[in-house]
CHARMM internal coordinates of N, CA and C (Angstrom, degrees):
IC EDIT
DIST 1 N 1 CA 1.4440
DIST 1 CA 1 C 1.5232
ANGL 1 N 1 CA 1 C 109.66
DIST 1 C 2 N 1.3942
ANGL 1 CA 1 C 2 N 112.86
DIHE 1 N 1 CA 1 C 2 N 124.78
DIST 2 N 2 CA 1.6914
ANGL 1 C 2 N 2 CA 107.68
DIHE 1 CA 1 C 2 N 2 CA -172.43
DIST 2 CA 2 C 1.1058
ANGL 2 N 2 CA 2 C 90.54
DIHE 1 C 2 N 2 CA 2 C -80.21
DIST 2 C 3 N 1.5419
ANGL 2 CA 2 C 3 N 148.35
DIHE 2 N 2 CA 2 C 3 N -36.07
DIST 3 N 3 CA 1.3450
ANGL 2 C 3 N 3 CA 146.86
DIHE 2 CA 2 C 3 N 3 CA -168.01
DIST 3 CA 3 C 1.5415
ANGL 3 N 3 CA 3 C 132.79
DIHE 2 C 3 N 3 CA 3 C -46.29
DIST 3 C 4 N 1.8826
ANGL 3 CA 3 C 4 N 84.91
DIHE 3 N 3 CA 3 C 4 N -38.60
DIST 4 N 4 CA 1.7408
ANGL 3 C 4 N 4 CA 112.05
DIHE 3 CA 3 C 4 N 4 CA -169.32
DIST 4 CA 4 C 1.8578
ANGL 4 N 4 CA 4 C 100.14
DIHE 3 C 4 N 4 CA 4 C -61.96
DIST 4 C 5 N 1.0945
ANGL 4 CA 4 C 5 N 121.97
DIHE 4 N 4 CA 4 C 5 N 76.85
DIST 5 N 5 CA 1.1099
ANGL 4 C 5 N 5 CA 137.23
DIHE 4 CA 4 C 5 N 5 CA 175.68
DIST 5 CA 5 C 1.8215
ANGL 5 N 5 CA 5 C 119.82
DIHE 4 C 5 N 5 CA 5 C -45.64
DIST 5 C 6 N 1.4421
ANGL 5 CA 5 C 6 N 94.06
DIHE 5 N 5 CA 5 C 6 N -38.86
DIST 6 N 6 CA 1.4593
ANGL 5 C 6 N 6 CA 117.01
DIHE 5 CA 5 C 6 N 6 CA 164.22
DIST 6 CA 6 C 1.6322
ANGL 6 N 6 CA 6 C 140.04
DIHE 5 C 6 N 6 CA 6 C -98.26
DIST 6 C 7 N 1.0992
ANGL 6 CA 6 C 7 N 71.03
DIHE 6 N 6 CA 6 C 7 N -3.00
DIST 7 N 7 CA 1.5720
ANGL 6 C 7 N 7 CA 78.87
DIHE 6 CA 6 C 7 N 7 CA 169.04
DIST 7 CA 7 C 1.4190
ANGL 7 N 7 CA 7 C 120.33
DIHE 6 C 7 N 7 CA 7 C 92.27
DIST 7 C 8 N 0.9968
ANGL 7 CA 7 C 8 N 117.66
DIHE 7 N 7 CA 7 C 8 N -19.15
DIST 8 N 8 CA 1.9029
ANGL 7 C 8 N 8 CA 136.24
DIHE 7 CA 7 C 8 N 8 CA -145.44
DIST 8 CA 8 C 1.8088
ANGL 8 N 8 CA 8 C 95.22
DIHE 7 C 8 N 8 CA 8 C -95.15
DIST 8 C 9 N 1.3032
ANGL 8 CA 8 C 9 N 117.75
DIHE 8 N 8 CA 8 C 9 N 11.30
DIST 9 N 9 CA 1.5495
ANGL 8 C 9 N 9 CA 95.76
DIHE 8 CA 8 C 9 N 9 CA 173.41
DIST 9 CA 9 C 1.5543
ANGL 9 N 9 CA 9 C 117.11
DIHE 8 C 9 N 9 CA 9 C 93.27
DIST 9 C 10 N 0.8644
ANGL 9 CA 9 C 10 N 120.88
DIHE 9 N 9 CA 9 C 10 N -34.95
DIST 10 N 10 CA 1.8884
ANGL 9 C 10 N 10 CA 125.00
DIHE 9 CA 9 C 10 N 10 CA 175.26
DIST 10 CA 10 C 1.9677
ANGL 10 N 10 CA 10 C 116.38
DIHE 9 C 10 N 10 CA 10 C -142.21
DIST 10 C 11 N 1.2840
ANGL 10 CA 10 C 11 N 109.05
DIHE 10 N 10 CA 10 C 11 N 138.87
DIST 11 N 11 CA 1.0852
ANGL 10 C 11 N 11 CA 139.66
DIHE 10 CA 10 C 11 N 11 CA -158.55
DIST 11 CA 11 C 1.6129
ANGL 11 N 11 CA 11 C 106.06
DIHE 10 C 11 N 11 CA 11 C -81.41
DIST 11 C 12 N 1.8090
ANGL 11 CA 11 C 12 N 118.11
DIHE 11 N 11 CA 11 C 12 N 78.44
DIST 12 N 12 CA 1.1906
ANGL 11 C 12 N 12 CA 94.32
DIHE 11 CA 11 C 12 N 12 CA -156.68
DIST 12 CA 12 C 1.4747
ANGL 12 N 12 CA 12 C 102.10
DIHE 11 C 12 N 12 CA 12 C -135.88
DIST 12 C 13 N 1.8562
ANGL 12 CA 12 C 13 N 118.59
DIHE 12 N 12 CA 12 C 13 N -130.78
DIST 13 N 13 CA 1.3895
ANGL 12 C 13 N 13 CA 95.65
DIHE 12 CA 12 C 13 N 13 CA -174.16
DIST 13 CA 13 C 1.7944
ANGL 13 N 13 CA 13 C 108.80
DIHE 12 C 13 N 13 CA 13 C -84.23
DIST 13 C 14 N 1.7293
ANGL 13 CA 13 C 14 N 107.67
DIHE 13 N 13 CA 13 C 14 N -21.78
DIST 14 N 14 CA 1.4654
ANGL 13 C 14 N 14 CA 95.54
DIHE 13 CA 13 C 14 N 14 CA 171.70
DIST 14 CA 14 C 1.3571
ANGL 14 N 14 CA 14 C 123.46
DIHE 13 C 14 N 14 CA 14 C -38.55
DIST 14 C 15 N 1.3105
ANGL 14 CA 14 C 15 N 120.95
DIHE 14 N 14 CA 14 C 15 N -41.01
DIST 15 N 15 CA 1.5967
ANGL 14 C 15 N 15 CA 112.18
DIHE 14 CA 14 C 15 N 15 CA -162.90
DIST 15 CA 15 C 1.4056
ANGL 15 N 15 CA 15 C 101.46
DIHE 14 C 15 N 15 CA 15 C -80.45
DIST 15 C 16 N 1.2908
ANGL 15 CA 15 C 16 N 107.16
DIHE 15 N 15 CA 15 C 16 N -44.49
DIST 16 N 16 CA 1.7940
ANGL 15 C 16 N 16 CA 105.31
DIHE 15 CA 15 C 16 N 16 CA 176.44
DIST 16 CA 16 C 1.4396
ANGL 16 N 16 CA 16 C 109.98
DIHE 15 C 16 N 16 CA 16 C -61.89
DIST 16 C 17 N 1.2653
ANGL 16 CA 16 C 17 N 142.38
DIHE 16 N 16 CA 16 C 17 N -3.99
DIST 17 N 17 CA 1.3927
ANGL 16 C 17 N 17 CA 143.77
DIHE 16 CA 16 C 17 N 17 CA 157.32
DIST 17 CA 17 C 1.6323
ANGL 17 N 17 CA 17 C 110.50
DIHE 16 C 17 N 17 CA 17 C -71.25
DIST 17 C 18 N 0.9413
ANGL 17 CA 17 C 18 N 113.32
DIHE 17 N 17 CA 17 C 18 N -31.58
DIST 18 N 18 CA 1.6029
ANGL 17 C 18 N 18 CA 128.66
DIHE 17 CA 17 C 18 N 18 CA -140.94
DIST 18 CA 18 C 1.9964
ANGL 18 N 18 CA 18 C 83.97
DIHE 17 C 18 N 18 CA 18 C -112.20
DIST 18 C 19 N 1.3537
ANGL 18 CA 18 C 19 N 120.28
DIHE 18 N 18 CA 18 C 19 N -53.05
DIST 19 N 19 CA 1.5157
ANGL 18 C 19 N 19 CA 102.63
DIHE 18 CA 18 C 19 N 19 CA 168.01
DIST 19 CA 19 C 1.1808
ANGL 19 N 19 CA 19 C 115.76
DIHE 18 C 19 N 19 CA 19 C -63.11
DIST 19 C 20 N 1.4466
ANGL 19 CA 19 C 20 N 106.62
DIHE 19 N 19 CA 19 C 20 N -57.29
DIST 20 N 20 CA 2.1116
ANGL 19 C 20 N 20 CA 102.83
DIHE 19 CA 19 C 20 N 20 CA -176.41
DIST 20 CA 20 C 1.2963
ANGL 20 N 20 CA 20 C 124.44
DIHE 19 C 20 N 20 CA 20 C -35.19
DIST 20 C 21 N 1.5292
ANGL 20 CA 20 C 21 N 111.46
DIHE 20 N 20 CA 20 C 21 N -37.35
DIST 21 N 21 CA 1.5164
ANGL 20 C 21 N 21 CA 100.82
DIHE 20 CA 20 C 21 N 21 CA -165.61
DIST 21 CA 21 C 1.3657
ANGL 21 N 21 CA 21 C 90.49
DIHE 20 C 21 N 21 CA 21 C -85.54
DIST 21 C 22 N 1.2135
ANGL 21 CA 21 C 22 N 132.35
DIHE 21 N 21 CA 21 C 22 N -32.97
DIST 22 N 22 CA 1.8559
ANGL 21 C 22 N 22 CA 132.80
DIHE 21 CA 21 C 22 N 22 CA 162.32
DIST 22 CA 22 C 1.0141
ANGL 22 N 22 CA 22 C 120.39
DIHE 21 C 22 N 22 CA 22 C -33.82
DIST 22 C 23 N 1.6459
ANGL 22 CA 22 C 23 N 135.28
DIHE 22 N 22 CA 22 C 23 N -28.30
DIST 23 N 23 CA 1.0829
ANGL 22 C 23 N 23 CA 124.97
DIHE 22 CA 22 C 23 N 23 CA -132.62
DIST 23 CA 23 C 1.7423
ANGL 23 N 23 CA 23 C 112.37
DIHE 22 C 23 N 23 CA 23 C -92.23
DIST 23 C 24 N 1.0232
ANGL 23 CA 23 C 24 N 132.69
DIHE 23 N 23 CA 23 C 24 N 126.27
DIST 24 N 24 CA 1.3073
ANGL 23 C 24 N 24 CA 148.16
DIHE 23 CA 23 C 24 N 24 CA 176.31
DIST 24 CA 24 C 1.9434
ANGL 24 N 24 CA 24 C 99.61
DIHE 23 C 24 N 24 CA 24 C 89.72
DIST 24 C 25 N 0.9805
ANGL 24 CA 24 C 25 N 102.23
DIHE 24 N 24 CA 24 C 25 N 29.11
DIST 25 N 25 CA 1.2846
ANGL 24 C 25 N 25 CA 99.43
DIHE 24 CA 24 C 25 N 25 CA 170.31
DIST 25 CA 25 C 1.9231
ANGL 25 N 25 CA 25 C 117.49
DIHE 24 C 25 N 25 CA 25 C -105.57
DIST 25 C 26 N 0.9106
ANGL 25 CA 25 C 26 N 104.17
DIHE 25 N 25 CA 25 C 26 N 142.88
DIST 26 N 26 CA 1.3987
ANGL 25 C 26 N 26 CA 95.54
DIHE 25 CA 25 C 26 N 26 CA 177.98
DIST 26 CA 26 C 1.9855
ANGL 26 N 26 CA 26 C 115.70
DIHE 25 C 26 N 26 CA 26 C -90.76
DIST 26 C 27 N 1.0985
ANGL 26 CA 26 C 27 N 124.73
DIHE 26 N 26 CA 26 C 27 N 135.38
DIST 27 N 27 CA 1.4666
ANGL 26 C 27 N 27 CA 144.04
DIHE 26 CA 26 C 27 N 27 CA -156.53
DIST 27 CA 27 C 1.5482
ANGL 27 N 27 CA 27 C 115.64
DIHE 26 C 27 N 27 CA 27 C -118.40
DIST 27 C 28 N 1.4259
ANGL 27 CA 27 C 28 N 113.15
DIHE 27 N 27 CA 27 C 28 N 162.80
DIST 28 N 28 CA 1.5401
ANGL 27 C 28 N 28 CA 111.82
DIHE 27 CA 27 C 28 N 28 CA 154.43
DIST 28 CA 28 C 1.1011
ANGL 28 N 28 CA 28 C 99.29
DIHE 27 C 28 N 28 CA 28 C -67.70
DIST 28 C 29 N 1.7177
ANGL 28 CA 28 C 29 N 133.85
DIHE 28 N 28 CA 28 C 29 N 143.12
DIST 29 N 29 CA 1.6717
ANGL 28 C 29 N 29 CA 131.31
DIHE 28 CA 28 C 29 N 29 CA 149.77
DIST 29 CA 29 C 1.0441
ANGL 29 N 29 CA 29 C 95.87
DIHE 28 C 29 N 29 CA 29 C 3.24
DIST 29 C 30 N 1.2850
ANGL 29 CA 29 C 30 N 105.08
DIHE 29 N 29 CA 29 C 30 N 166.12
DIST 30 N 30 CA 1.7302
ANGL 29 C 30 N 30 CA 121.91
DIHE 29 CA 29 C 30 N 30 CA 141.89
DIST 30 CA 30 C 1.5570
ANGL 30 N 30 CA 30 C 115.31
DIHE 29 C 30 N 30 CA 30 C 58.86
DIST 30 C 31 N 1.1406
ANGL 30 CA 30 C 31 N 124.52
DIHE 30 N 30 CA 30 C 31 N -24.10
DIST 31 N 31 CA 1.3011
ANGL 30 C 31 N 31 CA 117.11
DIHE 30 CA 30 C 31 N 31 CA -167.49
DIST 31 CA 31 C 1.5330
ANGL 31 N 31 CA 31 C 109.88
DIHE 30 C 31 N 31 CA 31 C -110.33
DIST 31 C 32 N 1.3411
ANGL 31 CA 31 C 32 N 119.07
DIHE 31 N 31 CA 31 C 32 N 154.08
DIST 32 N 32 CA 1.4447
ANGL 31 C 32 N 32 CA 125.02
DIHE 31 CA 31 C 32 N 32 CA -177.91
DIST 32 CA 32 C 1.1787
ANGL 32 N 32 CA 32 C 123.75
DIHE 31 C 32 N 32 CA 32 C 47.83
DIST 32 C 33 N 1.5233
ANGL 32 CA 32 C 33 N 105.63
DIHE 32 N 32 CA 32 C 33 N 59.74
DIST 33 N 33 CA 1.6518
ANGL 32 C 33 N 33 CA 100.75
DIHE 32 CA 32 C 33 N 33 CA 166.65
DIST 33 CA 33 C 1.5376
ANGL 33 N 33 CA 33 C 105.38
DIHE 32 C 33 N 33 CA 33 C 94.11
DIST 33 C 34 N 1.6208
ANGL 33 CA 33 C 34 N 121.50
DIHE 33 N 33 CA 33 C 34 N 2.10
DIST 34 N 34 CA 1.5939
ANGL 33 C 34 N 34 CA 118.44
DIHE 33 CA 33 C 34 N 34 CA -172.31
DIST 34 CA 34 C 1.4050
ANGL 34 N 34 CA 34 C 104.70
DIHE 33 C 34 N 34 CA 34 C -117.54
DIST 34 C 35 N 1.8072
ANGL 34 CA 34 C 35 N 100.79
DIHE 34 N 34 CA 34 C 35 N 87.01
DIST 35 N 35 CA 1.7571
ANGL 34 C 35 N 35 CA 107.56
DIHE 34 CA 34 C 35 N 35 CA -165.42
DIST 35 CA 35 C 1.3876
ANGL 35 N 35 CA 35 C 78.75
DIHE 34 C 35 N 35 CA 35 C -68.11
DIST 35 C 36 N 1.0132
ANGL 35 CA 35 C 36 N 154.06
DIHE 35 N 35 CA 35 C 36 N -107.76
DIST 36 N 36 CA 1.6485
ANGL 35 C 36 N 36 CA 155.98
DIHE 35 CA 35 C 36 N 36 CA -93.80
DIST 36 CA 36 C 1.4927
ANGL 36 N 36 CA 36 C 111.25
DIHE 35 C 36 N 36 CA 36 C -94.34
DIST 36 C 37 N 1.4964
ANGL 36 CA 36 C 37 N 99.64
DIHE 36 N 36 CA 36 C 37 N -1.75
DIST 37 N 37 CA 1.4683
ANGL 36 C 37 N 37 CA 93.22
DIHE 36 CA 36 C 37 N 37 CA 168.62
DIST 37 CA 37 C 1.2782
ANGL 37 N 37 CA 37 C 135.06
DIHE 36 C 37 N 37 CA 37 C 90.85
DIST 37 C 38 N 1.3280
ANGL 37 CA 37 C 38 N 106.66
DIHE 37 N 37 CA 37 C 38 N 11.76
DIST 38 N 38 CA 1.7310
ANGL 37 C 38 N 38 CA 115.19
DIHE 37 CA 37 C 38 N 38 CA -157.90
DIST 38 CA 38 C 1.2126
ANGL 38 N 38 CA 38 C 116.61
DIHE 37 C 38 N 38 CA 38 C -106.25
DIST 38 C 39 N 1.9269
ANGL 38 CA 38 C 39 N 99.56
DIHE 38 N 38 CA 38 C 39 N 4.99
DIST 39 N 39 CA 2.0331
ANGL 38 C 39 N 39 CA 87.40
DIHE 38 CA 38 C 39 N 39 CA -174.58
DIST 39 CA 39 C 1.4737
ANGL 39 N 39 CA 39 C 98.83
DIHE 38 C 39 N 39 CA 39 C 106.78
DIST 39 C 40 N 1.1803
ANGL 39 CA 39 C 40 N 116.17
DIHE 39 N 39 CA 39 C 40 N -61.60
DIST 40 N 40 CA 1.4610
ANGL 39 C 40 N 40 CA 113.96
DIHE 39 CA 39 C 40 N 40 CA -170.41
DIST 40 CA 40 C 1.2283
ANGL 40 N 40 CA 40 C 114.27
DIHE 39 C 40 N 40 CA 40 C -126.49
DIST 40 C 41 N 1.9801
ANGL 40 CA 40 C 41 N 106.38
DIHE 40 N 40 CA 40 C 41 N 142.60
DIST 41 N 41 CA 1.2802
ANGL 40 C 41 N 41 CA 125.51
DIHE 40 CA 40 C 41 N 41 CA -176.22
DIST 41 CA 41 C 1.3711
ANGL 41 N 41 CA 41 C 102.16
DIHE 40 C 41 N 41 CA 41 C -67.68
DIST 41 C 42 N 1.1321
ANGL 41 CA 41 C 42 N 165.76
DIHE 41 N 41 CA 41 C 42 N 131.21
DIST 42 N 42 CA 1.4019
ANGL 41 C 42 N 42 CA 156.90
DIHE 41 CA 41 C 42 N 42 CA 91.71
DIST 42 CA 42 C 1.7254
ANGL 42 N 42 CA 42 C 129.07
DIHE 41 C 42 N 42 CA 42 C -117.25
DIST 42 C 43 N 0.9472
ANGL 42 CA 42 C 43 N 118.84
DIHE 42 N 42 CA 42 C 43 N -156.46
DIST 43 N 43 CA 1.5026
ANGL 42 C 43 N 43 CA 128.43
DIHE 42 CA 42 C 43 N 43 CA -159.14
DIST 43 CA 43 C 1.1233
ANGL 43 N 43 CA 43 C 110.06
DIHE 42 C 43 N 43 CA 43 C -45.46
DIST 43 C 44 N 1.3574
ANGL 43 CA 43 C 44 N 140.14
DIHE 43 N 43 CA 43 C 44 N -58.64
DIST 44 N 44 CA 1.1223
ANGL 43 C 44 N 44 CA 155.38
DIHE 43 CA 43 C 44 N 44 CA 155.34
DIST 44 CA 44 C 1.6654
ANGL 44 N 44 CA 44 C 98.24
DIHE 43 C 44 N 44 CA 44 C -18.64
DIST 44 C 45 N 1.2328
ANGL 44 CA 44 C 45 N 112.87
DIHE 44 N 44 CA 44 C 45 N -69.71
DIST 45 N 45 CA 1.7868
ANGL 44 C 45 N 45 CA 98.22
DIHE 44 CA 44 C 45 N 45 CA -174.17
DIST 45 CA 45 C 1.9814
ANGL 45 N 45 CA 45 C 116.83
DIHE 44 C 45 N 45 CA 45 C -66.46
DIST 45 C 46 N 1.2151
ANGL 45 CA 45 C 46 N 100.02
DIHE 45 N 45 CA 45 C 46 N -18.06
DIST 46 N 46 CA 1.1389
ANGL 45 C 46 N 46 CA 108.58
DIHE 45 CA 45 C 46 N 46 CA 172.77
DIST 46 CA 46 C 1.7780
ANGL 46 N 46 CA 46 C 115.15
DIHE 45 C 46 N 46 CA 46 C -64.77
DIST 46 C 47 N 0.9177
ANGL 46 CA 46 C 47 N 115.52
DIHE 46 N 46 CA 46 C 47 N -38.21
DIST 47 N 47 CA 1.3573
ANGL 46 C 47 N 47 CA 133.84
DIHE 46 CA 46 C 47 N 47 CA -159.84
DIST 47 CA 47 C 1.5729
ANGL 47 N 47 CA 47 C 96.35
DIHE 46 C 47 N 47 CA 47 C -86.66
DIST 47 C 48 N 0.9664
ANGL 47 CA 47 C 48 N 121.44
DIHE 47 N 47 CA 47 C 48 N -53.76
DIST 48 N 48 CA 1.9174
ANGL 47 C 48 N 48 CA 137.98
DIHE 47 CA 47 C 48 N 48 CA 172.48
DIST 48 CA 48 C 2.2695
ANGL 48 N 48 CA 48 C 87.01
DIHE 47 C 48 N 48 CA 48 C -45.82
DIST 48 C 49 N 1.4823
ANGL 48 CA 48 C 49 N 88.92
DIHE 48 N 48 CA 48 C 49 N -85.62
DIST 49 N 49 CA 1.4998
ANGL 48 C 49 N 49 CA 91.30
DIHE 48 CA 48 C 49 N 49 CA 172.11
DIST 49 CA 49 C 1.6496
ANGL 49 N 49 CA 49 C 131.46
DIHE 48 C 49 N 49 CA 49 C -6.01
DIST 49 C 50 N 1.5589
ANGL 49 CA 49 C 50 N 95.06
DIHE 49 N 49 CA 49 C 50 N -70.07
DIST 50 N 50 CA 1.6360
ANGL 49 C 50 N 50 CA 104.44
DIHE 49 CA 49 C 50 N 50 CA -175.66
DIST 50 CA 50 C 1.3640
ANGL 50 N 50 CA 50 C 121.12
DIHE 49 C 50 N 50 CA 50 C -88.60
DIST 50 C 51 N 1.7114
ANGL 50 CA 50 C 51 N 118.67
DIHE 50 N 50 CA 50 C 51 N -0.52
DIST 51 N 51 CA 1.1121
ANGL 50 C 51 N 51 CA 138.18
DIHE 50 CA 50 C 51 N 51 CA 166.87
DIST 51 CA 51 C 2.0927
ANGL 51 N 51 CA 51 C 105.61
DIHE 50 C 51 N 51 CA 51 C -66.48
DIST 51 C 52 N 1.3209
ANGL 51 CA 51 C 52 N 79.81
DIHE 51 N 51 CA 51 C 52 N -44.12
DIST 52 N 52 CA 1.6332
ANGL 51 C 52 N 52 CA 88.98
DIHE 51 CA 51 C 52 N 52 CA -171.69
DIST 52 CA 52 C 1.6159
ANGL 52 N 52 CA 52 C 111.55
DIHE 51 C 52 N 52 CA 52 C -105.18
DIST 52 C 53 N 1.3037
ANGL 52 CA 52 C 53 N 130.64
DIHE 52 N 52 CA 52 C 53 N 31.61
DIST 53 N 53 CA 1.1291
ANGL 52 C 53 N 53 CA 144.37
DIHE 52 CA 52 C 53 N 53 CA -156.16
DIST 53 CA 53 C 1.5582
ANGL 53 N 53 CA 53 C 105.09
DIHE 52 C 53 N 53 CA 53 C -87.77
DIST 53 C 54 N 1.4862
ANGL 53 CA 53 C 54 N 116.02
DIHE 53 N 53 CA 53 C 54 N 129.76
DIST 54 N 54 CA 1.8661
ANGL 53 C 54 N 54 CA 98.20
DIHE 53 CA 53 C 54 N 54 CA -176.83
DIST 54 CA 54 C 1.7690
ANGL 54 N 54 CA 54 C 118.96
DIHE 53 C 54 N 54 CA 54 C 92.91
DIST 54 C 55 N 1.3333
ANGL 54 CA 54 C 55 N 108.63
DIHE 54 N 54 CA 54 C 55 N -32.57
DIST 55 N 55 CA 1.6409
ANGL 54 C 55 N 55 CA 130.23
DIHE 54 CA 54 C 55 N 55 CA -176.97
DIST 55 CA 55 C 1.2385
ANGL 55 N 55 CA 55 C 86.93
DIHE 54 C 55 N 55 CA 55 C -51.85
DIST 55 C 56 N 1.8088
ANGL 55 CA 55 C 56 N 99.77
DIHE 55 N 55 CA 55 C 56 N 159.89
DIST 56 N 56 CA 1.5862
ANGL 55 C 56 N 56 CA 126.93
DIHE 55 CA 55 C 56 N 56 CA 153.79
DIST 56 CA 56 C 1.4877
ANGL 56 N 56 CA 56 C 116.57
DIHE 55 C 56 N 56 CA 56 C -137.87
DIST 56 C 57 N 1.3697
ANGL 56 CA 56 C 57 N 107.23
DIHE 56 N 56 CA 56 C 57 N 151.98
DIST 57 N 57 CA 1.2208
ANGL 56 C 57 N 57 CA 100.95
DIHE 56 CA 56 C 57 N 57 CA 163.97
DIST 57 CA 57 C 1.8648
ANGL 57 N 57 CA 57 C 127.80
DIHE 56 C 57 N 57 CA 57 C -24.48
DIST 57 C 58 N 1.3256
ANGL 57 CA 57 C 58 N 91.73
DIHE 57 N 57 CA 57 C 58 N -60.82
DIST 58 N 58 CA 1.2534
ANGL 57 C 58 N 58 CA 115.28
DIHE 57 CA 57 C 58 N 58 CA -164.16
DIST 58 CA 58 C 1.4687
ANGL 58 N 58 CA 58 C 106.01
DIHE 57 C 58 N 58 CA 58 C -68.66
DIST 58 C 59 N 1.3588
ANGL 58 CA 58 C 59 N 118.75
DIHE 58 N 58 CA 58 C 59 N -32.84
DIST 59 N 59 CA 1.6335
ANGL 58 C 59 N 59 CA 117.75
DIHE 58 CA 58 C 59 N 59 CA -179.93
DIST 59 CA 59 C 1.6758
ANGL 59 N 59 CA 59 C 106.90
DIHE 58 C 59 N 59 CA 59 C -59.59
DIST 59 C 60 N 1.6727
ANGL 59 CA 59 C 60 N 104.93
DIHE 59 N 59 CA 59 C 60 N -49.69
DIST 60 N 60 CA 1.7084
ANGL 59 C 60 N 60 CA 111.51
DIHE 59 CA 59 C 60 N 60 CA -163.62
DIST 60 CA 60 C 1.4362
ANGL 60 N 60 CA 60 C 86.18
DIHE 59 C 60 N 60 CA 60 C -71.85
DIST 60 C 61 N 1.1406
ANGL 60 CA 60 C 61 N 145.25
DIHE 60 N 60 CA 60 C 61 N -23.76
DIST 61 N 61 CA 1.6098
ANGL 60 C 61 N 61 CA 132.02
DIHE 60 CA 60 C 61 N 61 CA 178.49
DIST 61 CA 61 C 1.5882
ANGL 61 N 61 CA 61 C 120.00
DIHE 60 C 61 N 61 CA 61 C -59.64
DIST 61 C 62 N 1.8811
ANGL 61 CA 61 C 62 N 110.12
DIHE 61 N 61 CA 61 C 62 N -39.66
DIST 62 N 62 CA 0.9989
ANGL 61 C 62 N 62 CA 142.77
DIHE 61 CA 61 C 62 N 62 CA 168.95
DIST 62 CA 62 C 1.4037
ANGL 62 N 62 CA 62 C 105.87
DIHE 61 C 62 N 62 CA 62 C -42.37
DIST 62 C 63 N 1.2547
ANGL 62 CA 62 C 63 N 107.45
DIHE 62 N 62 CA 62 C 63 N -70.59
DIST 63 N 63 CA 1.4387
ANGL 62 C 63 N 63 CA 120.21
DIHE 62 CA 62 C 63 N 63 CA -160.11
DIST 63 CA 63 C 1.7092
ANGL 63 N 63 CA 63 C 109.10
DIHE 62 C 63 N 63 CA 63 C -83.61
DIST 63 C 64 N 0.9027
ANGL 63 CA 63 C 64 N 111.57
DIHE 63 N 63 CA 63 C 64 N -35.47
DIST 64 N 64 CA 1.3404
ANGL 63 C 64 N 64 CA 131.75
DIHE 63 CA 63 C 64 N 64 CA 169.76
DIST 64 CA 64 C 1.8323
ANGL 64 N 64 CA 64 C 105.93
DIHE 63 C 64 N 64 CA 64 C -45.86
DIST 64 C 65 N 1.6428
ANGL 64 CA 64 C 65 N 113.81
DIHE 64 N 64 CA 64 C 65 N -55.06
DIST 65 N 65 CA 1.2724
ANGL 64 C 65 N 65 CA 131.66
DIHE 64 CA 64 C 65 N 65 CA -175.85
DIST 65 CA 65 C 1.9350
ANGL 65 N 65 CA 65 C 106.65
DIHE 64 C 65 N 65 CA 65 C -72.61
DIST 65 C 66 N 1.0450
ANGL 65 CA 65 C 66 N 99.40
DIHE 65 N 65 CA 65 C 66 N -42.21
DIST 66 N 66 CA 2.0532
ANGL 65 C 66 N 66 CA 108.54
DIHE 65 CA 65 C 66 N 66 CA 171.42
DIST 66 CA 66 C 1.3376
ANGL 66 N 66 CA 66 C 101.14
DIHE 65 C 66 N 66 CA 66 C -58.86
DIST 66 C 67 N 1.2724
ANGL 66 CA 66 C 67 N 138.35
DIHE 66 N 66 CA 66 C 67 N -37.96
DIST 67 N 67 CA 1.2180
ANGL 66 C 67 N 67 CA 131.48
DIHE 66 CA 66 C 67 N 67 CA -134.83
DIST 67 CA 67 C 1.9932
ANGL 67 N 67 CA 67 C 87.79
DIHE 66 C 67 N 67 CA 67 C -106.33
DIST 67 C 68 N 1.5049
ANGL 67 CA 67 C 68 N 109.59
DIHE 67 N 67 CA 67 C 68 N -30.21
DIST 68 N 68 CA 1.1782
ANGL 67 C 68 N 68 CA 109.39
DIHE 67 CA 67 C 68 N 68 CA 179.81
DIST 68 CA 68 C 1.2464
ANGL 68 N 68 CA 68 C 116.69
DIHE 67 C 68 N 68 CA 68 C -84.88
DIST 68 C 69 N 1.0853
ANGL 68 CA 68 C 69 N 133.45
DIHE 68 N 68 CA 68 C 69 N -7.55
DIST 69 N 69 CA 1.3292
ANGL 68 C 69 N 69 CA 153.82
DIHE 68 CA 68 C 69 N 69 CA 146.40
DIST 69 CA 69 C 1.4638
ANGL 69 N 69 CA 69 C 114.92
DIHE 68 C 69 N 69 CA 69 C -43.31
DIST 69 C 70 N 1.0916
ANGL 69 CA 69 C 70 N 122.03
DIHE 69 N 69 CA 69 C 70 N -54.55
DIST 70 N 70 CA 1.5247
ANGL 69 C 70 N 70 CA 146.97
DIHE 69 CA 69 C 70 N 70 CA -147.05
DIST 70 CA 70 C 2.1520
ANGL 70 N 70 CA 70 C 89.57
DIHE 69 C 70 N 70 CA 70 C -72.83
END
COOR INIT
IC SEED 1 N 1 CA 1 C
IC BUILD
């Protein structure tokens, strides 16, 4: 999950805590809320975020495994 901001396996309100207070700030990559990597927190990581909002590890494994099936 690119979302899992924390690490912990599911896409939840930690990370959306953890971008907001990020937000329009500029970052190392990757860190604080900067899913895509670009340096900076904004909309774009938000959007990645609420795309994947609720997810688990274990779901994208799920679906991931159906799809290889297919």
């Amino acid at each position: 999950l690119q979302a899992d901001i924390t690490g912990n396996g599911v896409v939840d309100f930690e990370d959306f805590l953890i971008l907001s207070n990020s937000f329009g700030m500029d970052v190392e990559p990757g860190t604080l809320g900067d899913i895509n990597g670009d340096g900076s927190v904004a909309f774009d990581d938000f959007l990645i975020l609420s795309n994947e909002f609720g997810q688990s590890a274990g779901q994208v494994a799920a679906i991931d495994a159906a799809f290889a099936e297919v």
